[in-house]
ZAFI-252270 format. One record per residue (C-alpha): chain; x, y negated, z negated; residue number from 1; residue in one letter. Coordinates in nm, 3 decimals. Example, Ala and Ser with C-alpha at 12.3 -4.5 7.8 and 13.67 -1.06 7.14 Angstrom:
<nodes>
A;1.230;0.450;-0.780;1;A
A;1.367;0.106;-0.714;2;S
</nodes>
This chain:
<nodes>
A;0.153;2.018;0.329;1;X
A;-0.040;2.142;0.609;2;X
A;-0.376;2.141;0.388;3;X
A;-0.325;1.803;0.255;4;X
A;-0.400;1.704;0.546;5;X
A;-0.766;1.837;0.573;6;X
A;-1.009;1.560;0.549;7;X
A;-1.338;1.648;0.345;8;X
A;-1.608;1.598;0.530;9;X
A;-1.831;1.281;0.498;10;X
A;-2.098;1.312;0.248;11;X
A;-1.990;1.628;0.058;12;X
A;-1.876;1.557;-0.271;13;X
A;-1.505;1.738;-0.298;14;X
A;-1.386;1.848;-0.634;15;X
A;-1.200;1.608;-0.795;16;X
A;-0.803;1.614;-0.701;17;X
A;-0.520;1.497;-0.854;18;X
A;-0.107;1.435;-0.781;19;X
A;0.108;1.492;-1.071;20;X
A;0.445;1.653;-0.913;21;X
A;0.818;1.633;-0.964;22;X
A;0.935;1.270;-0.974;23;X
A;1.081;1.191;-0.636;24;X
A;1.453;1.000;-0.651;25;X
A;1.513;0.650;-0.526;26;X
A;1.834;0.470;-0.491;27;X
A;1.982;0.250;-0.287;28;X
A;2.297;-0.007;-0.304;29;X
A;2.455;-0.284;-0.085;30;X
A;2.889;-0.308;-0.054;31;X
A;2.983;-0.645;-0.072;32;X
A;3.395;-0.677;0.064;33;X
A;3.635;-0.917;0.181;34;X
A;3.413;-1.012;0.470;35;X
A;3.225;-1.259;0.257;36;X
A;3.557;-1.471;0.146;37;X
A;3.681;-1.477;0.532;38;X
A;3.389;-1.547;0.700;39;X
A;3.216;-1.767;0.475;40;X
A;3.262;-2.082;0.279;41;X
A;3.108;-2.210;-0.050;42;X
A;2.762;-2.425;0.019;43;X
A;2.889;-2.790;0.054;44;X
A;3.200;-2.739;0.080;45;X
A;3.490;-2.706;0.396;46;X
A;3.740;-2.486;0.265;47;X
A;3.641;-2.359;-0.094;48;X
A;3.622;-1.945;-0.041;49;X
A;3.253;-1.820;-0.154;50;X
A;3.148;-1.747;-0.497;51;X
A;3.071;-1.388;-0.471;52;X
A;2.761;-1.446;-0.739;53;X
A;2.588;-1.571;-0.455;54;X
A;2.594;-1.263;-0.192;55;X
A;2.544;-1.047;-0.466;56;X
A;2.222;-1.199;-0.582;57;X
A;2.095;-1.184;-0.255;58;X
A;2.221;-0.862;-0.253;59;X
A;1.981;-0.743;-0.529;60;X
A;1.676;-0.955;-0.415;61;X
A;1.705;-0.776;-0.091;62;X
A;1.692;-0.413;-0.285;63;X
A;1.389;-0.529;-0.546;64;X
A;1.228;-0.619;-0.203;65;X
A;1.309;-0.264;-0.071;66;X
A;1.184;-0.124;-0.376;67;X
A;0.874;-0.289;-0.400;68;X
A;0.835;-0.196;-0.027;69;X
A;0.885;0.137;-0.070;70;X
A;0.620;0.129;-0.318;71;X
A;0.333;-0.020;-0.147;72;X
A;0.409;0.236;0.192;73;X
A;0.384;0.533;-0.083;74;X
A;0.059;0.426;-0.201;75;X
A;-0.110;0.313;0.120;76;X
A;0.034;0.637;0.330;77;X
A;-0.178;0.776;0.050;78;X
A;-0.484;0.609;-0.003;79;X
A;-0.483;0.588;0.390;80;X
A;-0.410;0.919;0.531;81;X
A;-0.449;1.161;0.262;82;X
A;-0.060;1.240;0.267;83;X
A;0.286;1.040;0.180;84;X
A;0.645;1.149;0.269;85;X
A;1.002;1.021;0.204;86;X
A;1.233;1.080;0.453;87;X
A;1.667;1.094;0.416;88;X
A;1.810;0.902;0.641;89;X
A;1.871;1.202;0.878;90;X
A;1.486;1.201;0.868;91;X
A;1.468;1.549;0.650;92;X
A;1.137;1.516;0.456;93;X
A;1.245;1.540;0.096;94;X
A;0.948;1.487;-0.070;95;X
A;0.583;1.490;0.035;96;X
A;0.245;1.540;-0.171;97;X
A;-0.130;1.505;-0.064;98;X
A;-0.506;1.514;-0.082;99;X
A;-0.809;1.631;0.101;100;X
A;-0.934;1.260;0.105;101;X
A;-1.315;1.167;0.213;102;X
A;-1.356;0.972;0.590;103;X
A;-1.638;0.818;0.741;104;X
A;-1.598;0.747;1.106;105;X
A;-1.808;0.430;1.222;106;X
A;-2.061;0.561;1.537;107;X
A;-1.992;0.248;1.747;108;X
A;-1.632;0.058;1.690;109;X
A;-1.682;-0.306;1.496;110;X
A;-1.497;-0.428;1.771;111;X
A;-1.819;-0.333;1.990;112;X
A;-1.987;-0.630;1.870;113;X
A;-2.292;-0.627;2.014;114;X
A;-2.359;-0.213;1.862;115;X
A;-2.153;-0.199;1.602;116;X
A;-2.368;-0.150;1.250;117;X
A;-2.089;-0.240;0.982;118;X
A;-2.379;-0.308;0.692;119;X
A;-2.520;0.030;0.783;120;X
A;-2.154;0.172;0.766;121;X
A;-2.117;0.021;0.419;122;X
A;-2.442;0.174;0.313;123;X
A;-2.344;0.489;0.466;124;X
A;-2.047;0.474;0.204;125;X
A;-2.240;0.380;-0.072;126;X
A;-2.396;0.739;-0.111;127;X
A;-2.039;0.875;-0.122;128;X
A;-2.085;0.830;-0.554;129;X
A;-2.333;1.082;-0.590;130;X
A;-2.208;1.400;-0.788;131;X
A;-1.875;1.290;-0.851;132;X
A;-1.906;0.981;-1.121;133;X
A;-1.761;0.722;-0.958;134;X
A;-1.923;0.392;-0.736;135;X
A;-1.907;0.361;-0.399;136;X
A;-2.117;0.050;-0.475;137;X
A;-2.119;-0.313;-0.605;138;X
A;-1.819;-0.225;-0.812;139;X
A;-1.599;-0.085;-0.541;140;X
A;-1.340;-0.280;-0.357;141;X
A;-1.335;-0.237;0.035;142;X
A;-0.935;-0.282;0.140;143;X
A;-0.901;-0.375;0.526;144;X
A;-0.673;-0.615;0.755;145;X
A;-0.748;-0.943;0.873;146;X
A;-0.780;-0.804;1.237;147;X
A;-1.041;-0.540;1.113;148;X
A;-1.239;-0.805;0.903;149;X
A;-1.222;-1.066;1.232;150;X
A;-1.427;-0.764;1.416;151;X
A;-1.687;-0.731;1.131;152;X
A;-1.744;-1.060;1.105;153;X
A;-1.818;-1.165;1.466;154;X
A;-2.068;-0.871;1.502;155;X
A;-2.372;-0.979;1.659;156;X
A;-2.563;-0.703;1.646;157;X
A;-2.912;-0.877;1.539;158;X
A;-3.054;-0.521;1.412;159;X
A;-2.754;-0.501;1.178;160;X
A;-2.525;-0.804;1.009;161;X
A;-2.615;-1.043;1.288;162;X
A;-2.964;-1.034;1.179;163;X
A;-2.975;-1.067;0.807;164;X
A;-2.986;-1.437;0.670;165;X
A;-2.945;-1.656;0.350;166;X
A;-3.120;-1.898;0.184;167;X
A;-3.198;-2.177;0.442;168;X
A;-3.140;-1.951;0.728;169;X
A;-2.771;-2.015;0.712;170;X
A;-2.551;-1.818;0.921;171;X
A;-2.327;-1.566;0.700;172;X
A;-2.016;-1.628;0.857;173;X
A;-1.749;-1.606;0.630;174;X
A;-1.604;-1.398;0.357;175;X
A;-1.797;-1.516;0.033;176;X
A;-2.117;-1.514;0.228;177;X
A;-2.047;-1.130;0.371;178;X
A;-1.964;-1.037;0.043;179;X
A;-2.247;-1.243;-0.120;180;X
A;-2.475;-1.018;0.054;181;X
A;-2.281;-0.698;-0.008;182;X
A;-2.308;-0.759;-0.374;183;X
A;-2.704;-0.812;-0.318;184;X
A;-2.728;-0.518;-0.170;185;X
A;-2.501;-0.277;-0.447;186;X
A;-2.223;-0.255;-0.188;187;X
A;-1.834;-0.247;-0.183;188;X
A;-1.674;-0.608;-0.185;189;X
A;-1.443;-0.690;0.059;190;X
A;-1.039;-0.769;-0.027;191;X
A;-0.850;-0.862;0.248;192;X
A;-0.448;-0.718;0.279;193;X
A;-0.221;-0.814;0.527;194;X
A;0.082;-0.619;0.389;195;X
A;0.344;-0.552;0.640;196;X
A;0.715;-0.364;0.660;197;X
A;0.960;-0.313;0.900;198;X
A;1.142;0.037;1.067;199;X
A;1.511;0.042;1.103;200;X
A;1.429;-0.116;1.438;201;X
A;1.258;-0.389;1.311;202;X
A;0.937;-0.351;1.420;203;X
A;0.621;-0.444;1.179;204;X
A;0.400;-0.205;1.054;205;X
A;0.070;-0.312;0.872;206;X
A;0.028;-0.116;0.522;207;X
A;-0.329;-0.140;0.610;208;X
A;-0.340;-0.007;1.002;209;X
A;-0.610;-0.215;1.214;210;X
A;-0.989;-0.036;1.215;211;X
A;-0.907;0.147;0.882;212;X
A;-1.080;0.055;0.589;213;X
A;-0.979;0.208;0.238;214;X
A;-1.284;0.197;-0.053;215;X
A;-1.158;0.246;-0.385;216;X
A;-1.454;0.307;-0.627;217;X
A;-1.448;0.288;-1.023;218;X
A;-1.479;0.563;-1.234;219;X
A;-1.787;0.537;-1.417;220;X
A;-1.588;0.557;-1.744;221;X
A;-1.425;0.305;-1.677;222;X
A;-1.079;0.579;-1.603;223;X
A;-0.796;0.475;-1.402;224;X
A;-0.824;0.621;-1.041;225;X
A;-0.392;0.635;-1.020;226;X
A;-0.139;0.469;-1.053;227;X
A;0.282;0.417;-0.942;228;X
A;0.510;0.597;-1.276;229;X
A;0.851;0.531;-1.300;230;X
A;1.016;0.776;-1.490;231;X
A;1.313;0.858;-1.697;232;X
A;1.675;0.811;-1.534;233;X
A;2.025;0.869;-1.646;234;X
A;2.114;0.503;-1.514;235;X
A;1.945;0.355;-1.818;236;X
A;2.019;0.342;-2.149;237;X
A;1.945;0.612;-2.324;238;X
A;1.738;0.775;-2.003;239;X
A;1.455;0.524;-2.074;240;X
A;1.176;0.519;-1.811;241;X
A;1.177;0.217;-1.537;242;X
A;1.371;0.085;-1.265;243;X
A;1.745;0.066;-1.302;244;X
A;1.973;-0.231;-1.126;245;X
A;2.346;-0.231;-1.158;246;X
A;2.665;-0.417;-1.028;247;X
A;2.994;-0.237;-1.015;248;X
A;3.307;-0.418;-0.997;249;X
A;3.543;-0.174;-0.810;250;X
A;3.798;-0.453;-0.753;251;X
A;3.852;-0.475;-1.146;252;X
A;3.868;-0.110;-1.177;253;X
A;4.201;-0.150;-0.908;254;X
A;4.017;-0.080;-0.604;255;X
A;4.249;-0.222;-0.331;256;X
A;4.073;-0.369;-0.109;257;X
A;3.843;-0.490;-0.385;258;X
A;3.451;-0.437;-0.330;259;X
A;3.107;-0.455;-0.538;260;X
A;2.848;-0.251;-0.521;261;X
A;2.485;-0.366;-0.624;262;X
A;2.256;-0.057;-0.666;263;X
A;1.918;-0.013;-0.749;264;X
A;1.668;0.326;-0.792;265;X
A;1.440;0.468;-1.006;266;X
A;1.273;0.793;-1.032;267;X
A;0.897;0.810;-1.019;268;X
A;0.598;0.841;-0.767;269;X
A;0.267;0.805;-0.724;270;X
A;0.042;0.977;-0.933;271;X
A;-0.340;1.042;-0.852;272;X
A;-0.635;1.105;-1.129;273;X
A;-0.910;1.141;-0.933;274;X
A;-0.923;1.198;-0.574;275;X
A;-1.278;1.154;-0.513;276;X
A;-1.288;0.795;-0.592;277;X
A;-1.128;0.706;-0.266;278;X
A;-1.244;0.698;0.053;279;X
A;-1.166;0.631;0.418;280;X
A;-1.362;0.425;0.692;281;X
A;-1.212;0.454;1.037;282;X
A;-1.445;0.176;1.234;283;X
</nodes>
C-alpha cells in the first residue's frame, strides 16, 4: 500500500482513480450470561431477576453503533488520508486499499490569524476542477471541524476574509455569512462535522482531525463520487446483500450454563468512482 500513500501534487490533475476490491468481513457479537440475573434486578422492582430482553437490546444498539462507527472511520481514513485499514484485534492489517488523493497545504496556518489567507486558500482549490470534470466550486462541499472553522472565522487578516464586507458594511462573522460570500464568489460551501470515536482506551478521536479540511466536488454529470456497499453474506436469507443481526439462544439449545449471543456483520466496503473529485486542505 506503500503507493497509496503518494499524494498528487497540488494543481496537477491525476487520472481519475477508483476502489472496487474484495469485500472486507465484519462481525462482531456481545455474550450475555448469568451475570445479568445475579447482579441485576428488573427496573422498579426489589427482587424480580432481569428480563434478559432488556440487556440484549442494548446489546444490539451497542453493535449497530459499532457498525455505523466503523463505517464513518472507513470513509473519512479515506477521504482524509488517501488510505483506510482494518486491523484484527492482534492489530494484523487485514484489509487495506487506497488512493493518490490531491492536498493543498495552506502557506500560513488559519490559526495565524493575523496572515492566514483562508479565501485565497479556497480559491486556490477552486482551480483544482480543471481537466478532470468535476467542481471544486459553488457546488462543492468543504468538510472541516468546529475547531478548524473557529480559526477561519476569527481571521483578521484585512487583505484576506477580514477585509471583505456585505451589504451595510456588516461584519461576516458567522457561518451563513462566510458561506454567503463563498457562494458569491463560485466557491466550496462549508459543512461543519464533529464526528468522533473512541480506541480501546477510550480516548476520542475526531473523524475529521483539527486543520484538515476535506472538499468533495460534484461530478459534472451529475455521477456519484463513491459510496459504502454492503454485500452478499451467508447470514442472510438466501445470501441477500445488507447487514445481518442475529440472537442465538444457546441456553435453549442445552448450553449449561445458559448464554445468548447477539451478533452483527456484514460484508462490504467502501467503494470509490472517481478519485479526482476529492481533495485535501491541510491549513
Amino acid at each position: 500500500m506503500a503507493r497509496a500513500r503518494r499524494h498528487a501534487a497540488a494543481g496537477q490533475p491525476p487520472q481519475d482513480q477508483s476502489i472496487h476490491g474484495a469485500a472486507g468481513y465484519y462481525g462482531e457479537h456481545i455474550v450475555i450470561n448469568e451475570t445479568e440475573i445475579t447482579k441485576r434486578r428488573q427496573v422498579g422492582t426489589f427482587g424480580t431477576p432481569i428480563d434478559i430482553t432488556e440487556p440484549q437490546v442494548r446489546a444490539q444498539k451497542q453493535l449497530l453503533i459499532r457498525r455505523n462507527t466503523l463505517i464513518q472511520k472507513l470513509l473519512s481514513d479515506l477521504c482524509c488520508i488517501g488510505l483506510y485499514q482494518v486491523a484484527a484485534a492482534d492489530g494484523t492489517i487485514v484489509k487495506a486499499a487506497g488512493f493518490a488523493v490531491r492536498t493543498f497545504t495552506a502557506t500560513f496556518p488559519w490559526s495565524t490569524f493575523a496572515t492566514s489567507t483562508p479565501l485565497a486558500d479556497f480559491t486556490a482549490i477552486s482551480f483544482f476542477g480543471r481537466g478532470v470534470s468535476a467542481d471544486f466550486g459553488a457546488r462543492a462541499v468543504a468538510i472541516m471541524n468546529r475547531t478548524t472553522f473557529a480559526n477561519l472565522r476569527q481571521n483578521t487578516n484585512q487583505s484576506d476574509l477580514a477585509g471583505r464586507r456585505q451589504g451595510g458594511f456588516g461584519g461576516i462573522n458567522n457561518l451563513t455569512d462566510i458561506n454567503t460570500l463563498f457562494t458569491g464568489d463560485g466557491l466550496p460551501m462549508i459543512v461543519l462535522y464533529d464526528g468522533v470515536w473512541f480506541d480501546d482506551a477510550r480516548v476520542m478521536h475526531l473523524f475529521i482531525p483539527d486543520n484538515t479540511v476535506v472538499i468533495l466536488a460534484p461530478r459534472d454529470t451529475g455521477t456519484r463520487i463513491g459510496a459504502y456497499r454492503m454485500t452478499r453474506n451467508a447470514v442472510n436469507p438466501g445470501a441477500a446483500p445488507g447487514a445481518y443481526a442475529r440472537v442465538v439462544d444457546r441456553g435453549a439449545m442445552g448450553q449449561i450454563p445458559p448464554t445468548v449471543e447477539v451478533h452483527d456483520g456484514h460484508n462490504g466496503g467502501p467503494i470509490l468512482e472517481f478519485g479526482s473529485s476529492i481533495a485535501v486542505m491541510h491549513v
